[in-house]
Each structure stands twice: as C-alpha cells, then as structure tokens.
Gaussian input, Z-matrix of N, CA and C with variables (Angstrom, degrees):
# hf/3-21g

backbone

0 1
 N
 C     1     B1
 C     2     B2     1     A1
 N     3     B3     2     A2     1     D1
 C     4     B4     3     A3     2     D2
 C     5     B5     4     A4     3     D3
 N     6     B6     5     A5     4     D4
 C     7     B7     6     A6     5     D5
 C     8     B8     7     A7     6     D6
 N     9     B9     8     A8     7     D7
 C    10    B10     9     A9     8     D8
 C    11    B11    10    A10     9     D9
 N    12    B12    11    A11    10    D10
 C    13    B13    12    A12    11    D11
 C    14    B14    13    A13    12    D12
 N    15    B15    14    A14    13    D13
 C    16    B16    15    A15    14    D14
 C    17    B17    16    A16    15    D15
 N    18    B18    17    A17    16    D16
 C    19    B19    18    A18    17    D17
 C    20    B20    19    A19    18    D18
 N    21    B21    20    A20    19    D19
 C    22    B22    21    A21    20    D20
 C    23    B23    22    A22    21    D21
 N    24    B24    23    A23    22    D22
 C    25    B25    24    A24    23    D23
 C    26    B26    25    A25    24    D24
 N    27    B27    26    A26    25    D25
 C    28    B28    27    A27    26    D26
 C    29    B29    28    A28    27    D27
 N    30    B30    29    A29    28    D28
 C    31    B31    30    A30    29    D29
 C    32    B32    31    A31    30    D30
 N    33    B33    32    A32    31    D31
 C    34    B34    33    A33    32    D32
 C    35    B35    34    A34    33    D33
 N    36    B36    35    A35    34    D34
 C    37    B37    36    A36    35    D35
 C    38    B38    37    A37    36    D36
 N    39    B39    38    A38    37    D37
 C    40    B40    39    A39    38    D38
 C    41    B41    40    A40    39    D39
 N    42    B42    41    A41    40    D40
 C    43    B43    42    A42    41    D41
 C    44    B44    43    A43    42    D42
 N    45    B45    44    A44    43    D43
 C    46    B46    45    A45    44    D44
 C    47    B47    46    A46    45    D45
 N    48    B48    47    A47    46    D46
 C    49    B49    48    A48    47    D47
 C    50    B50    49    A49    48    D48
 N    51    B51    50    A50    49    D49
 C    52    B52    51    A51    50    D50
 C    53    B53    52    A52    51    D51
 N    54    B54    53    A53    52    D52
 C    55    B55    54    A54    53    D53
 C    56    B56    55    A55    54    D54
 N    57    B57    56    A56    55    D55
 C    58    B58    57    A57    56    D56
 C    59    B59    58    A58    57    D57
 N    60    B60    59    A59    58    D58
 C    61    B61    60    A60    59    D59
 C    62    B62    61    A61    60    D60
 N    63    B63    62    A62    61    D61
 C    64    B64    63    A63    62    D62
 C    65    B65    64    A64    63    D63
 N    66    B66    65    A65    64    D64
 C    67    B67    66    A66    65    D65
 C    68    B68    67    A67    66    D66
 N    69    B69    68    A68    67    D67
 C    70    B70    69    A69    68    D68
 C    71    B71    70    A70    69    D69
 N    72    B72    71    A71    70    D70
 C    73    B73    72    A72    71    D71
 C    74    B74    73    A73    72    D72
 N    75    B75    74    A74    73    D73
 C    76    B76    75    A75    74    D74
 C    77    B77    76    A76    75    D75
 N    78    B78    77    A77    76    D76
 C    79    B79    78    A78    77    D77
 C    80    B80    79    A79    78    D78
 N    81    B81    80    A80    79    D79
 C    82    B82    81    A81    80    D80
 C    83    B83    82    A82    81    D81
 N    84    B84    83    A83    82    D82
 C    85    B85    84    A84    83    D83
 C    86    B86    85    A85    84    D84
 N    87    B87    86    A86    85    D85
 C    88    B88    87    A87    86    D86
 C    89    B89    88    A88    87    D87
 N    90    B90    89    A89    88    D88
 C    91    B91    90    A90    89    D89
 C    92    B92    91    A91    90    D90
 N    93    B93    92    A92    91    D91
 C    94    B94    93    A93    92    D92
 C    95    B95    94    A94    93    D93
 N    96    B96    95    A95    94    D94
 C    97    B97    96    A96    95    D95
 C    98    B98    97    A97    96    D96
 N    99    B99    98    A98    97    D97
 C   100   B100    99    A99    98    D98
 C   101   B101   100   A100    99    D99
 N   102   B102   101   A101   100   D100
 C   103   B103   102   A102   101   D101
 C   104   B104   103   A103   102   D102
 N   105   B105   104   A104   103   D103
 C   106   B106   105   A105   104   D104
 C   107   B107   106   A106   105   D105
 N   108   B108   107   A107   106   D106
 C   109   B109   108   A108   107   D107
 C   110   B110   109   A109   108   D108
 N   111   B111   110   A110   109   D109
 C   112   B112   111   A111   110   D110
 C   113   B113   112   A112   111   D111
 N   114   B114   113   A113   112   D112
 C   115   B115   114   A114   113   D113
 C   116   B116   115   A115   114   D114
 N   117   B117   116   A116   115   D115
 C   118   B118   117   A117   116   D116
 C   119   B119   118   A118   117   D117
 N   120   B120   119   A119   118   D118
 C   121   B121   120   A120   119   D119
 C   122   B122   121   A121   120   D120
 N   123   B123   122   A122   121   D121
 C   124   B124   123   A123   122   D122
 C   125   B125   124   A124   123   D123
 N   126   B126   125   A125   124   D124
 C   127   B127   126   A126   125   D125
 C   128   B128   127   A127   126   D126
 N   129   B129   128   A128   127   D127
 C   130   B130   129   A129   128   D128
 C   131   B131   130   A130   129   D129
 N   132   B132   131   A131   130   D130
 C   133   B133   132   A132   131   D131
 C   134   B134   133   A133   132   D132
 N   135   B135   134   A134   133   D133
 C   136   B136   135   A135   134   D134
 C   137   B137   136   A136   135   D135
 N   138   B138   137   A137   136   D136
 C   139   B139   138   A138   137   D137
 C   140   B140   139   A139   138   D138
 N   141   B141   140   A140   139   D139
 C   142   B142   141   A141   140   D140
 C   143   B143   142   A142   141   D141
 N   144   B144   143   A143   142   D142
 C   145   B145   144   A144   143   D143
 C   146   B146   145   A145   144   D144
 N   147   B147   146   A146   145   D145
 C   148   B148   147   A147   146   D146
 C   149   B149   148   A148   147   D147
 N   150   B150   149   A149   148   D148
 C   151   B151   150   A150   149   D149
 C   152   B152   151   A151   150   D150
 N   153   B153   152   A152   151   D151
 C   154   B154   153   A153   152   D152
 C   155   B155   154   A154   153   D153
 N   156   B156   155   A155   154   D154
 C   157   B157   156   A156   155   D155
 C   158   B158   157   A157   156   D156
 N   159   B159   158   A158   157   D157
 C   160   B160   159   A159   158   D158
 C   161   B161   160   A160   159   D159
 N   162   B162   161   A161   160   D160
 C   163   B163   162   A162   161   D161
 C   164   B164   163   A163   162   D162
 N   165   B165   164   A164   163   D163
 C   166   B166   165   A165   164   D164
 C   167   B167   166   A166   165   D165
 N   168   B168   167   A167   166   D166
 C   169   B169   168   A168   167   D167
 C   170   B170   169   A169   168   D168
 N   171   B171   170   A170   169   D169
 C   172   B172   171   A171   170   D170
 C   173   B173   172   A172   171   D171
 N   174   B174   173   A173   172   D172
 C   175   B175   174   A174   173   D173
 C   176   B176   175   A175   174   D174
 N   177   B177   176   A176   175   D175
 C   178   B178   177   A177   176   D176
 C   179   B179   178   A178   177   D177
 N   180   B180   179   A179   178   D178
 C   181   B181   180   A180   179   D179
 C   182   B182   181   A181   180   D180
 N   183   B183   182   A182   181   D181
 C   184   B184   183   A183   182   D182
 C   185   B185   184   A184   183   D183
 N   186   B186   185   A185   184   D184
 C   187   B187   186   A186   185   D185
 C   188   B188   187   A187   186   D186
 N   189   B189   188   A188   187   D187
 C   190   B190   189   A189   188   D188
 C   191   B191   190   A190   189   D189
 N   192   B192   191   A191   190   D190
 C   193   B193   192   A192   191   D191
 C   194   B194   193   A193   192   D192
 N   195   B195   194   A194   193   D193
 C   196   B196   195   A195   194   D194
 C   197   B197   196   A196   195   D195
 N   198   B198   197   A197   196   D196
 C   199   B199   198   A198   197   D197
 C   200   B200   199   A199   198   D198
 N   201   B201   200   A200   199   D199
 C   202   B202   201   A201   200   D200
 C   203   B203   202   A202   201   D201
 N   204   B204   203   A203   202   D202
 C   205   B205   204   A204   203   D203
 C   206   B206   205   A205   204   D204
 N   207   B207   206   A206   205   D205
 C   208   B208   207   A207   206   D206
 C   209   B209   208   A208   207   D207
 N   210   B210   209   A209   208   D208
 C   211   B211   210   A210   209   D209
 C   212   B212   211   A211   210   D210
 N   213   B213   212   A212   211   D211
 C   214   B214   213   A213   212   D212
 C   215   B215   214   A214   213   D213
 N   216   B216   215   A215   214   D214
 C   217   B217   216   A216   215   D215
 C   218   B218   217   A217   216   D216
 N   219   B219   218   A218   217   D217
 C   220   B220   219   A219   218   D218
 C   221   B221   220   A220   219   D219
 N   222   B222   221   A221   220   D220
 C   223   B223   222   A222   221   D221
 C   224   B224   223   A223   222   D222
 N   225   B225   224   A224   223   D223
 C   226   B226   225   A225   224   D224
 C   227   B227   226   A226   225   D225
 N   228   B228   227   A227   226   D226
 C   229   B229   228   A228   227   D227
 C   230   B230   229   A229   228   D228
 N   231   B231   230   A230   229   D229
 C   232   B232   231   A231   230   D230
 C   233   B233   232   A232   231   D231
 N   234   B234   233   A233   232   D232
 C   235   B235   234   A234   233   D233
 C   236   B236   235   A235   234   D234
 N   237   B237   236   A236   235   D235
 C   238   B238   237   A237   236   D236
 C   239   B239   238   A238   237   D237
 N   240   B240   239   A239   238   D238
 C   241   B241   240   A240   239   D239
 C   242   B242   241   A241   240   D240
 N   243   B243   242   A242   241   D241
 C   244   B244   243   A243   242   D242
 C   245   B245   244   A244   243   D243
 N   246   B246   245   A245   244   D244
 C   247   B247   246   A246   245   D245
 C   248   B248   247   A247   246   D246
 N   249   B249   248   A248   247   D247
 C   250   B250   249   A249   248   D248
 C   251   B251   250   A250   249   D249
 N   252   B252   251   A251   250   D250
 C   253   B253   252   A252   251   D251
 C   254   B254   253   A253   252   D252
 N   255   B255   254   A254   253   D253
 C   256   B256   255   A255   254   D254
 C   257   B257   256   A256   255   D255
 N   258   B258   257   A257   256   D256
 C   259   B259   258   A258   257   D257
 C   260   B260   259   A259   258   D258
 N   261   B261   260   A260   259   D259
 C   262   B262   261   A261   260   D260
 C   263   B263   262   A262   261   D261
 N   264   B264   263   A263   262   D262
 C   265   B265   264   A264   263   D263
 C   266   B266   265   A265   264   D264
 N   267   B267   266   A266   265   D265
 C   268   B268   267   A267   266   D266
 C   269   B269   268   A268   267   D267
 N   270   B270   269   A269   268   D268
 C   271   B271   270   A270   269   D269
 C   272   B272   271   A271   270   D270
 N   273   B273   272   A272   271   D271
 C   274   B274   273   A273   272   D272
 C   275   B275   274   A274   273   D273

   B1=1.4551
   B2=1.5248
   B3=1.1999
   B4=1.6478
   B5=1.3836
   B6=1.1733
   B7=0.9524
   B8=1.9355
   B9=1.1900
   B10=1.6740
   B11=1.6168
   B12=1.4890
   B13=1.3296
   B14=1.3836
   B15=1.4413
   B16=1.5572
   B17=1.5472
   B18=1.8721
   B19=1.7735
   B20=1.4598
   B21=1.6406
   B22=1.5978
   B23=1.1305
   B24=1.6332
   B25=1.8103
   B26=1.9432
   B27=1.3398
   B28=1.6695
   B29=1.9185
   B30=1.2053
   B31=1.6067
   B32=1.5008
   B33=0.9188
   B34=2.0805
   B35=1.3684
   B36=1.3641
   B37=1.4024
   B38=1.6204
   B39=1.3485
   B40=1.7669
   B41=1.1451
   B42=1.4131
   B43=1.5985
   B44=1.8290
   B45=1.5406
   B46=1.7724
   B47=1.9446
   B48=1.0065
   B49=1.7614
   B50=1.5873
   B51=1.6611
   B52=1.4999
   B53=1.3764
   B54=1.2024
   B55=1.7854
   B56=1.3300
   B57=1.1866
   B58=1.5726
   B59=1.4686
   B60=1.7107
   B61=1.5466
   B62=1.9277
   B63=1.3461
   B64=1.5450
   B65=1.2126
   B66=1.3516
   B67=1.6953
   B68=1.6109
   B69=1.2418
   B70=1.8340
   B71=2.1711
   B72=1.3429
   B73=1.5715
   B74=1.8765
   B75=1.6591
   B76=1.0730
   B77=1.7826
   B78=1.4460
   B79=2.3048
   B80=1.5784
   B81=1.4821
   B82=1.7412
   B83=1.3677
   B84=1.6958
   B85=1.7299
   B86=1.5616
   B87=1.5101
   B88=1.2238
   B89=1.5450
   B90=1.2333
   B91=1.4298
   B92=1.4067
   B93=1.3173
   B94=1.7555
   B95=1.8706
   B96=1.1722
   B97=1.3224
   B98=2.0167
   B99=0.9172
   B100=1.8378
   B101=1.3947
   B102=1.2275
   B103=1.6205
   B104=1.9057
   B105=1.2615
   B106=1.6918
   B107=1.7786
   B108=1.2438
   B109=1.3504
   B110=1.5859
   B111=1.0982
   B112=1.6486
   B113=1.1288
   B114=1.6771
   B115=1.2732
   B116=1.7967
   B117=1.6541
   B118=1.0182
   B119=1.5226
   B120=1.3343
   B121=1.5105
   B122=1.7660
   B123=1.1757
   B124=1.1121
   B125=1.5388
   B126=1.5683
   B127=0.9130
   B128=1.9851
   B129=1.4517
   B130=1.3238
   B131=1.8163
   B132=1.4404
   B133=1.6362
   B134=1.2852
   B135=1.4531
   B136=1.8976
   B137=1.0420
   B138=1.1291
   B139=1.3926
   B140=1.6493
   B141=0.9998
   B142=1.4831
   B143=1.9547
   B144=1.0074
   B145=2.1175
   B146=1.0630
   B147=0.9600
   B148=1.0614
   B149=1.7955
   B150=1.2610
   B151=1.2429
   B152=1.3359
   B153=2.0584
   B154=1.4178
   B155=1.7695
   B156=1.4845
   B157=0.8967
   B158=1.5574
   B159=0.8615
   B160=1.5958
   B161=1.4011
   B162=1.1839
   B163=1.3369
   B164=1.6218
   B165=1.3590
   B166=1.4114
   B167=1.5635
   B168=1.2238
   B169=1.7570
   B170=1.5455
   B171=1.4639
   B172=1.7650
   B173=1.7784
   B174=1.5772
   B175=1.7513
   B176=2.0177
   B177=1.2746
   B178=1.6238
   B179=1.2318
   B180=1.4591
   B181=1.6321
   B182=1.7026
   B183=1.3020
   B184=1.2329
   B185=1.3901
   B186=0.8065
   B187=1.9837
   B188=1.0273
   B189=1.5963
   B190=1.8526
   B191=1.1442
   B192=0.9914
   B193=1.6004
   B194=1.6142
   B195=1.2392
   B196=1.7350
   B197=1.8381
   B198=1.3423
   B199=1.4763
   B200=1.3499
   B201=1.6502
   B202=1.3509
   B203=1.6093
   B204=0.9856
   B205=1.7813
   B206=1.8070
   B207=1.5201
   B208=1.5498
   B209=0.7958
   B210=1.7890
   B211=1.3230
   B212=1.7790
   B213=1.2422
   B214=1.6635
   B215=2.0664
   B216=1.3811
   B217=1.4520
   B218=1.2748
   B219=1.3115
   B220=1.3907
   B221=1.4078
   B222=1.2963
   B223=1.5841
   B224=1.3525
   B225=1.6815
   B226=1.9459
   B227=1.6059
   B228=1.4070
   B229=1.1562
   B230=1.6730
   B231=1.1535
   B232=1.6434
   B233=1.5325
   B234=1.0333
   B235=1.5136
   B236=1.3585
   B237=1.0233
   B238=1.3158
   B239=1.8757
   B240=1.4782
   B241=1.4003
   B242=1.8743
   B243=1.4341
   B244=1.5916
   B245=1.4434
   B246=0.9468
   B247=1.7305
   B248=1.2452
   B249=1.3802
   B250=1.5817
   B251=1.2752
   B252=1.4383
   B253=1.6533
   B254=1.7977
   B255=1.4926
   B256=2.0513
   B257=1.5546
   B258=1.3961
   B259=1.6863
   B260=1.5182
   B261=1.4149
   B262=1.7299
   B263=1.4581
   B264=1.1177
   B265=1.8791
   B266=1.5028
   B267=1.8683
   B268=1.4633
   B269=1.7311
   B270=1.1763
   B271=1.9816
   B272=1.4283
   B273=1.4296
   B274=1.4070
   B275=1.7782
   A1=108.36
   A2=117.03
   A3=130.32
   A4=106.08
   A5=118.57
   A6=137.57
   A7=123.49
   A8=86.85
   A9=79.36
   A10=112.95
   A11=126.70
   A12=94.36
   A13=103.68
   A14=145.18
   A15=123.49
   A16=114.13
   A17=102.63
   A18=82.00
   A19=127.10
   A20=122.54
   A21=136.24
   A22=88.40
   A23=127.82
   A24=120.21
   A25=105.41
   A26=105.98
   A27=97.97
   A28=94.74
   A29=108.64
   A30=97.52
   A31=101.89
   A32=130.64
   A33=130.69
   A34=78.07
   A35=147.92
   A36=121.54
   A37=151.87
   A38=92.45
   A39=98.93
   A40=104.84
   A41=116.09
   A42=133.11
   A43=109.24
   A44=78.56
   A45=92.00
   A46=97.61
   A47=110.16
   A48=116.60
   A49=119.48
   A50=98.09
   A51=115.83
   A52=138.00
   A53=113.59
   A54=85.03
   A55=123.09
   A56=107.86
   A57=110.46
   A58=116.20
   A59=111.78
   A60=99.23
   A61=90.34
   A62=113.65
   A63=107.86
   A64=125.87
   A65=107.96
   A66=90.53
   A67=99.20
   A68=82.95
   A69=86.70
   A70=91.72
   A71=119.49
   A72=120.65
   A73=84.98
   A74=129.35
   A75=95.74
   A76=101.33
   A77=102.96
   A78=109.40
   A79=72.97
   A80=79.95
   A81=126.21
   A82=111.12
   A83=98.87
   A84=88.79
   A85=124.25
   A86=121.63
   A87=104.96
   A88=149.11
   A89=109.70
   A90=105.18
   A91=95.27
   A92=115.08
   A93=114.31
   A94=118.54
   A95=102.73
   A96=140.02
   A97=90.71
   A98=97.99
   A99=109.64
   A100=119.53
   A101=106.34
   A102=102.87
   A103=104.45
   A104=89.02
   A105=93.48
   A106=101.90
   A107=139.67
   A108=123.41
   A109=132.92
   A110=88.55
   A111=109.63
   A112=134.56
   A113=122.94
   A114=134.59
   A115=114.87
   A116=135.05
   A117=120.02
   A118=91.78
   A119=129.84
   A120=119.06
   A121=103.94
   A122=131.76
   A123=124.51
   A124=113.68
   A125=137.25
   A126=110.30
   A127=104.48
   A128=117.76
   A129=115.53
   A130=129.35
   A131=94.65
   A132=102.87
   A133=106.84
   A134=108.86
   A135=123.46
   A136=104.32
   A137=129.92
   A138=110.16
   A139=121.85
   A140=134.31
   A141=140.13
   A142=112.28
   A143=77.54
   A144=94.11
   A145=100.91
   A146=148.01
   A147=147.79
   A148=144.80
   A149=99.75
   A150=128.60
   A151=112.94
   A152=114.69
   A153=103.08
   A154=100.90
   A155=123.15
   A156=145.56
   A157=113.07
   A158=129.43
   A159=146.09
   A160=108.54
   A161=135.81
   A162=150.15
   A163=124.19
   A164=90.75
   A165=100.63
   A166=116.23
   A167=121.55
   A168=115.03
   A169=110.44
   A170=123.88
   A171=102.28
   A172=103.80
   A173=108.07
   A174=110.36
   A175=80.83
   A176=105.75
   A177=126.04
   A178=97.29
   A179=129.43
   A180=123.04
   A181=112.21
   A182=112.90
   A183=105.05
   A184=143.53
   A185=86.33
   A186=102.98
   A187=159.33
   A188=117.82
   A189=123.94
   A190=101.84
   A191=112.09
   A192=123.21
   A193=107.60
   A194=108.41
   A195=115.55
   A196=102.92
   A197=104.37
   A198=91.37
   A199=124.18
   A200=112.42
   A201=102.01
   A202=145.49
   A203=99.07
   A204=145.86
   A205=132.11
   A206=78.15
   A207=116.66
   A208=103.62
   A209=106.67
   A210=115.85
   A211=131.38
   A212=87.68
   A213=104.36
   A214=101.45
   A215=112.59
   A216=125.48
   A217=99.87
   A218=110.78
   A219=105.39
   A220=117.59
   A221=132.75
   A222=129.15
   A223=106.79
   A224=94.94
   A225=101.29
   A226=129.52
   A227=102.70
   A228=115.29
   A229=127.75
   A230=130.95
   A231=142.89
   A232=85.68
   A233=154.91
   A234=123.22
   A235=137.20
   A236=130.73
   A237=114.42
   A238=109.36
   A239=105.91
   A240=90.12
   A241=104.15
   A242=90.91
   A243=105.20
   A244=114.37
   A245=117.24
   A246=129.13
   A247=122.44
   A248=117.34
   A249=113.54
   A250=128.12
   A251=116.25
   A252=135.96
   A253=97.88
   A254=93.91
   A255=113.96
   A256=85.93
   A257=97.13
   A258=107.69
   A259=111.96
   A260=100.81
   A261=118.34
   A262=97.35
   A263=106.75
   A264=109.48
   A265=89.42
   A266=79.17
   A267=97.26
   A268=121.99
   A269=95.59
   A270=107.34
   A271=103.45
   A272=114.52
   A273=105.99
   A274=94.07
   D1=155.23
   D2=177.19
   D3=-66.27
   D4=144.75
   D5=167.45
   D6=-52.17
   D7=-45.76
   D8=165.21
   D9=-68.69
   D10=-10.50
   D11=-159.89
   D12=-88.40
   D13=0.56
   D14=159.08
   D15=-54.94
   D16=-39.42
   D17=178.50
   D18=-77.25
   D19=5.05
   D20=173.46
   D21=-76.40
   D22=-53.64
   D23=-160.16
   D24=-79.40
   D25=-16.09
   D26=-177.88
   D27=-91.79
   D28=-3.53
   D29=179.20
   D30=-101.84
   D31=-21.63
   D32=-175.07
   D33=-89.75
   D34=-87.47
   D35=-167.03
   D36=-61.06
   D37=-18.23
   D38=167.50
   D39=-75.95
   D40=-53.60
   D41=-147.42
   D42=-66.83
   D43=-74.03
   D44=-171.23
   D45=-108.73
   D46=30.45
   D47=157.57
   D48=39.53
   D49=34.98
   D50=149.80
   D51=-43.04
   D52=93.76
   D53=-170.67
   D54=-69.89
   D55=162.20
   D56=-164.35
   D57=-79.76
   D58=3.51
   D59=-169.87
   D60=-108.55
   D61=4.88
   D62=152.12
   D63=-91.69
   D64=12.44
   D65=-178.96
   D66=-115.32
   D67=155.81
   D68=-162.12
   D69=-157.32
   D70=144.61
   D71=-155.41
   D72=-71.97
   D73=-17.98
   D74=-166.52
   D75=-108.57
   D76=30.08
   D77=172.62
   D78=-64.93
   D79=159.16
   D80=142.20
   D81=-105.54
   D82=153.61
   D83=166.36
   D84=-77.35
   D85=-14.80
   D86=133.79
   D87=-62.73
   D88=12.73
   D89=178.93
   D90=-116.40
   D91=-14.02
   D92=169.76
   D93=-94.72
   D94=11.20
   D95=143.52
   D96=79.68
   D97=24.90
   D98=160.30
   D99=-41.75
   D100=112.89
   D101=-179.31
   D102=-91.40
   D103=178.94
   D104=-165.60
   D105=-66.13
   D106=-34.22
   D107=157.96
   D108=-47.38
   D109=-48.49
   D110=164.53
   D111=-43.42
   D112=-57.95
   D113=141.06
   D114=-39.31
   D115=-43.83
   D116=-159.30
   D117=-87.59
   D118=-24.77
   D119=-176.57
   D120=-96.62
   D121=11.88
   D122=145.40
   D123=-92.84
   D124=-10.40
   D125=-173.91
   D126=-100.35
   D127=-22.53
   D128=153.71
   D129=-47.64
   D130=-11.73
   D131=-165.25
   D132=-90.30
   D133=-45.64
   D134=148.83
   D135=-46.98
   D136=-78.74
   D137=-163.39
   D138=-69.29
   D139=-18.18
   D140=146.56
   D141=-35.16
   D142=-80.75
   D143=178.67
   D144=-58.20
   D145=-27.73
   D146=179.36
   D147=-76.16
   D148=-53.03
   D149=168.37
   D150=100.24
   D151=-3.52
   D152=-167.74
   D153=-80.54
   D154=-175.61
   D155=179.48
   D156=-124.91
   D157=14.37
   D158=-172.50
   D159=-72.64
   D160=120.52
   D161=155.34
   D162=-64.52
   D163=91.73
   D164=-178.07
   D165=-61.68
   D166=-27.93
   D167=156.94
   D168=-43.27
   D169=-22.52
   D170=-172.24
   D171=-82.87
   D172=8.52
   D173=-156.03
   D174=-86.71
   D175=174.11
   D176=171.40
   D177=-78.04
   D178=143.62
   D179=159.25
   D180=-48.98
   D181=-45.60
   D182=171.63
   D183=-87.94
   D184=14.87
   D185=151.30
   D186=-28.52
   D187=81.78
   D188=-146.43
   D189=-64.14
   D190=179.03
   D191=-175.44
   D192=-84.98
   D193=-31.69
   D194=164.74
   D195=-51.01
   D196=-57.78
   D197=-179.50
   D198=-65.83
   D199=-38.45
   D200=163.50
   D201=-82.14
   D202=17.91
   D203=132.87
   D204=-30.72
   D205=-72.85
   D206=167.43
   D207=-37.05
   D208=-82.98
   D209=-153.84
   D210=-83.33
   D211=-11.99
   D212=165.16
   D213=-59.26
   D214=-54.21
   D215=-173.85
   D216=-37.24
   D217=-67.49
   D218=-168.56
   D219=-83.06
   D220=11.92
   D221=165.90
   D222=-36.69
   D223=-60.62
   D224=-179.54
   D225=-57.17
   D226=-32.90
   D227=162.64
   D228=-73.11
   D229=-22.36
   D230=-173.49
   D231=91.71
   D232=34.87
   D233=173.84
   D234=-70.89
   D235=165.59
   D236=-161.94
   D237=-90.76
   D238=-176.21
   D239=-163.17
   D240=-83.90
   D241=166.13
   D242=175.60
   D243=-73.40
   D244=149.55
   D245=-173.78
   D246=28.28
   D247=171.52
   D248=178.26
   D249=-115.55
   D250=20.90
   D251=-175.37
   D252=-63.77
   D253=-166.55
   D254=170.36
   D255=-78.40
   D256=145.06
   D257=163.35
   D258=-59.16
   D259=163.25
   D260=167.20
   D261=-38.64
   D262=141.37
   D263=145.08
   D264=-146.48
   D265=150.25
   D266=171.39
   D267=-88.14
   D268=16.61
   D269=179.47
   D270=-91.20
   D271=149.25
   D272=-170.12
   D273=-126.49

C-alpha cells in the first residue's frame, strides 16, 4: 500500500470516527457511508497534511481508497489522473 494511505486511515478514524476494521484500500467513501460534506472536508485534510495540491474533483466518484492513494502518490510526481469514470462529486 502507498504510503499516504495510513494518513487516509488516521483521518476516516480520528476525524469523521470510521472504524478502522471498515476500511479496507478497496471502500469507497460511499461505502464508508461519507456524506457529501464529509468527503469535501476529508479531501482538504489530505491535502493540508499532506502538502499535495491535487484536485480531488479530477478522482471517479467511485474511488477506493487504493486509488485515492494513488493519486495523492503522484501529486509529487505530476502523474496523471486515476481512472477514467465521472469525477468525484461531493452530491450524493
């Protein structure tokens, strides 16, 4: 697993009080039952701790946490975006 994803699993459980034996690299944040606020203040929280600048609107709505994983990795790198679905939205 990527390296960012302990700090995705220490942010769904401190933050918004995920337990940790649902998160697994292939949840969605709909399957971790994230409402559309939820998702937008977890994805500022990554990018805060983080340092990337990555626009989580270019991610698929359905988007495991492995991918959003991914795509944090390559912020530093320029990489290109993850999957080829509709972007994230935070509307549910």
């Amino acid at each position: 697993m990527s390296a960012i994803h302990p700090r995705i699993t220490e942010v769904l459980t401190q933050t918004f009080k995920v337990p940790a034996a649902e998160i697994y690299p292939g949840s969605t944040m709909d399957s971790l039952e994230m409402d559309s606020l939820a998702v937008a203040e977890f994805a500022v929280l990554i990018r805060e701790t983080t340092g990337g600048d990555r626009d989580f609107d270019q991610l698929p709505k359905d988007a495991t946490l492995a991918d959003i994983s991914r795509f944090m990795d390559t912020a530093a790198r320029g990489g290109a975006r993850v999957g080829g679905g509709a972007a994230m939205s935070n509307a549910r």
